[in-house]
N, C-alpha and C positions, 0 to 999 in steps of 0.2 A: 633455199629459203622459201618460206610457202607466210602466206599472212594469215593471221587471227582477229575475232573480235570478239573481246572481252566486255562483260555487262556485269556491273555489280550495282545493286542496290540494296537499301534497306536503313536502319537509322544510321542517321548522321552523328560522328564522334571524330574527336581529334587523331590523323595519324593514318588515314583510310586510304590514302594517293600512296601514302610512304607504305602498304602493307601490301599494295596491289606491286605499286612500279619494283618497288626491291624485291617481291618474288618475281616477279617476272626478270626482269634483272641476273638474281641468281640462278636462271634457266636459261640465259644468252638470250634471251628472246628481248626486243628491239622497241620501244614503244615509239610509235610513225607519228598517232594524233592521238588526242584526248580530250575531251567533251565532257563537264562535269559539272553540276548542280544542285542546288541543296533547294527541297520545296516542303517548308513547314517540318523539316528537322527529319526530311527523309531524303537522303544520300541516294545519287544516280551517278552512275558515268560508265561509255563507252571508251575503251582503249580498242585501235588496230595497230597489230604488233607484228615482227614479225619472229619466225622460229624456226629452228630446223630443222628440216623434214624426219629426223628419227624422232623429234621429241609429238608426243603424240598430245593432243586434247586432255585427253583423260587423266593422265599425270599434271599436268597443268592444272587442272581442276581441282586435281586433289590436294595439290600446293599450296594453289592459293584459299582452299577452303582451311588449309591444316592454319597455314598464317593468320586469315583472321580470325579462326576460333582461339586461334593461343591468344588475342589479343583482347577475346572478351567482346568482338564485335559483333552486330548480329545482322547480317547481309548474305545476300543470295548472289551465288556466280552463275554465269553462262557463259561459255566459249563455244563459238562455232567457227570452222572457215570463211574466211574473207570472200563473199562475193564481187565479182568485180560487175557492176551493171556496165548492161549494153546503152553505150553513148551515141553510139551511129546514127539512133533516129530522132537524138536529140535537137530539139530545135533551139537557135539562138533566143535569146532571152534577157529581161534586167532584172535587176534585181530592185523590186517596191515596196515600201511599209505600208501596210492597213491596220489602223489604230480604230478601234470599238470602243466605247465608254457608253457607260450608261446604268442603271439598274437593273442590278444580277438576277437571271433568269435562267432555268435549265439549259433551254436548248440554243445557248448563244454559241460558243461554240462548234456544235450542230449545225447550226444554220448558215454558219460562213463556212465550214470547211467542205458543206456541198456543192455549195456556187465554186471553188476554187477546186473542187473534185472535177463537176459536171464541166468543166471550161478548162481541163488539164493543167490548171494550176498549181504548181508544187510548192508546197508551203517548206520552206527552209529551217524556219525555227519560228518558234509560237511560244508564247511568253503570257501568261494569261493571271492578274491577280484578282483576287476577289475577297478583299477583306470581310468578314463574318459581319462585323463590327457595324460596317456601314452599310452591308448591303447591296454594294457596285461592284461593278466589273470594270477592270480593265485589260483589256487581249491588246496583244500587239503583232501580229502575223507578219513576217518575213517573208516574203515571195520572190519566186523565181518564174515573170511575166514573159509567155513565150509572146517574139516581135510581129508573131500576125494576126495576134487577143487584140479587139478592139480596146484601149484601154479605156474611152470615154464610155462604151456602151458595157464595159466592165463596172466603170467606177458607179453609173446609174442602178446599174442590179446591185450592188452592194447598199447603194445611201439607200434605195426603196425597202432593202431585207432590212435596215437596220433603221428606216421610219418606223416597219411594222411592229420593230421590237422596241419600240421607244429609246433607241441608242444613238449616238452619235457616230461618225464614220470620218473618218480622214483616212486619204489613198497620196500619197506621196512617192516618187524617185528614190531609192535609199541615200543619193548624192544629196537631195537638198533634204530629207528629215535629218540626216546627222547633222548637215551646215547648220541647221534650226537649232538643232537640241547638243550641240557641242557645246558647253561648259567652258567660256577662257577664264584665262588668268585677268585676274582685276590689281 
């Protein structure tokens, strides 16, 4: 067995998981994880699969491209080999929220995901709306803070980039933003 990852995007329509997983499915190929999203009615998602080594990409491809055209979809595949990254020189880490709000400006963004570039910060998932409507922004960045980033002299570079852009900034633990923003039953 050898792993894959699969990328499909393009508009969003009902039946899109069910045209991906069931050909793959019908190729014994194994779906491990899946990651999918819909942003303004354009359809994203990564599957890593896995398949047998006779069956090759290319048939895969061509599979899943026969399935969603029967089905009137209009989406782009890619399949490559499963990279496996090198963890060895990973450094331990938490895992932190940085919430941006403020009035939508080009290079928002830009200018957080350089501080979190320049300082080996991995941003894990980034979440960013900007309604038209109002004008604002809101990002929400998921980080993976390696344990020897200062995080006070982190959180200062951050609220200073996000004085200059007139934004507001909140740098939290992901344990206590969920405690904050968990939702109970009333």
């Amino acid at each position: 067995m050898s792993k894959i990852v699969v990328s499909v995007i393009g508009l969003d329509c009902p039946g899109v998981v069910y045209a991906v997983s069931s050909t793959l499915s019908a190729l014994e190929c194994n779906i491990e994880e899946v990651s999918q999203t819909i942003l303004k009615n354009q359809f994203a998602a990564i599957f890593v699969a896995n398949k047998q080594e006779s069956l090759d990409n290319g048939t895969i491809h061509t599979q899943l491209s026969k399935a969603i055209e029967s089905r009137g979809m209009h989406l782009s595949v890619t399949i490559r080999d499963f990279e496996e990254g090198d963890t060895s020189g990973s450094a331990e880490s938490e895992p932190f929220v940085v919430t941006v709000d403020g009035e939508d400006r080009f290079e928002i963004i830009a200018a957080f995901s350089k501080i979190f570039a320049d300082q080996k910060v991995n941003i894990e998932n980034l979440k960013a709306l900007m309604p038209e409507e109002e004008k604002r922004a809101l990002l929400v960045f998921e980080i993976s803070l390696p344990m020897e980033i200062d995080r006070n002299a982190l959180r200062r570079t951050l609220k200073d980039k996000a004085r200059t852009l007139g934004l507001q900034l909140s740098m939290q633990h992901r344990d206590i933003f969920e405690a904050l923003h968990r939702v109970q039953p009333v």
